[in-house]
C-alpha positions as a printed Julia matrix, in Angstrom:
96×3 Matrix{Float64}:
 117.06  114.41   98.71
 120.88  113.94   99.31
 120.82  110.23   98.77
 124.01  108.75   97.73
 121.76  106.47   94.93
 118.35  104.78   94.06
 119.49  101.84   96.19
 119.85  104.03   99.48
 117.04  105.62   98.91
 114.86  102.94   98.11
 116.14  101.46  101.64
 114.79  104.5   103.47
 111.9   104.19  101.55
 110.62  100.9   102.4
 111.55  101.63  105.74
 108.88  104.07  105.54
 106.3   102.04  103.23
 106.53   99.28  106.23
 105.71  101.44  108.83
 103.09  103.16  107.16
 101.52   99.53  106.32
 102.23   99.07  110.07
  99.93  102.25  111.19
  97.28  101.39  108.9
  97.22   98.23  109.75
  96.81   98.81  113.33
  94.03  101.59  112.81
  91.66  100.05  109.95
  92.32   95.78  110.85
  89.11   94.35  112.38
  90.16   92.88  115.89
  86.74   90.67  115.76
  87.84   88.87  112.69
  91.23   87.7   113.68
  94.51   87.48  111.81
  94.04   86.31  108.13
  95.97   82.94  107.39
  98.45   84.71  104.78
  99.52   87.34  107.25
 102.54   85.76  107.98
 103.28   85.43  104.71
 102.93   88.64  103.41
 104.89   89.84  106.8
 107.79   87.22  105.69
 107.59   85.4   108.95
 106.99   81.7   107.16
 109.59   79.81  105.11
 108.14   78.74  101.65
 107.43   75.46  102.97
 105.15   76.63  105.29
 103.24   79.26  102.81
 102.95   76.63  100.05
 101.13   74.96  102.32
  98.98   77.78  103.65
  98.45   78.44  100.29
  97.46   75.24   99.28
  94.87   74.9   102.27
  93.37   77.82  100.32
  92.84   76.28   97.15
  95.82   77.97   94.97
  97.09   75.67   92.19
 100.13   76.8    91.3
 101.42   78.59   95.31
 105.33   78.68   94.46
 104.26   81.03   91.76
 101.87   83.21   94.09
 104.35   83.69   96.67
 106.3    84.85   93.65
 104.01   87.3    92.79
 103.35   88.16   96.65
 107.08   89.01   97.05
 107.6    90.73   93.97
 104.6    93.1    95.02
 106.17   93.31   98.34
 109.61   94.58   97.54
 108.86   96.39   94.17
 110.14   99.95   93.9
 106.51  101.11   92.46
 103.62   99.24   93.72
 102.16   99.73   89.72
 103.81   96.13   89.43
 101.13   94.68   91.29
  97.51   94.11   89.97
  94.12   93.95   91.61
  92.69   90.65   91.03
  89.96   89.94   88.98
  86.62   88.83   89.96
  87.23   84.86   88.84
  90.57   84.93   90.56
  89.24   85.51   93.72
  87.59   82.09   93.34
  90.45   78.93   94.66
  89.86   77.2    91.46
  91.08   80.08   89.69
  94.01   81.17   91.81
  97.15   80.94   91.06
């Protein structure tokens, strides 16, 4: 692919995974139901501040260690390093 190494490739390749998540985004979001609260957050448009609070307002427990998580899945090289939740953590007393 006549990259120089896995770094520069990786950069063109989240390039491409954002504007991908862009598209889709754009095509499948509901415009009736508004912007979710965490959008920002998962965009990287908050300081941690701001998304521990958001998070908190949501009922997460532990929210330094869930934006951990969120940016970990955001940046990984594979996305196998993030998980689907399980049906009790989608409850806020069993968030993280």
């Amino acid at each position: 692919m006549d990259f120089a190494d896995w770094a520069a490739l990786l950069a063109v390749l989240n390039d491409h995974r954002r504007k991908v998540g862009q598209h889709f985004e754009a095509v499948f979001s509901d415009p009736e139901a508004g912007e979710h609260p965490l959008t920002g957050l998962w965009l990287g448009q908050v300081d941690d501040d701001t998304a521990v609070e958001a998070l908190g307002a949501l009922g997460f427990r532990r929210p330094r260690e869930a934006i951990a998580r969120l940016a970990n899945c955001a940046t990984a090289a594979a996305t196998s390093n993030c998980r689907a939740p399980t049906a009790a953590a989608s409850t806020p007393s069993a968030r993280a």
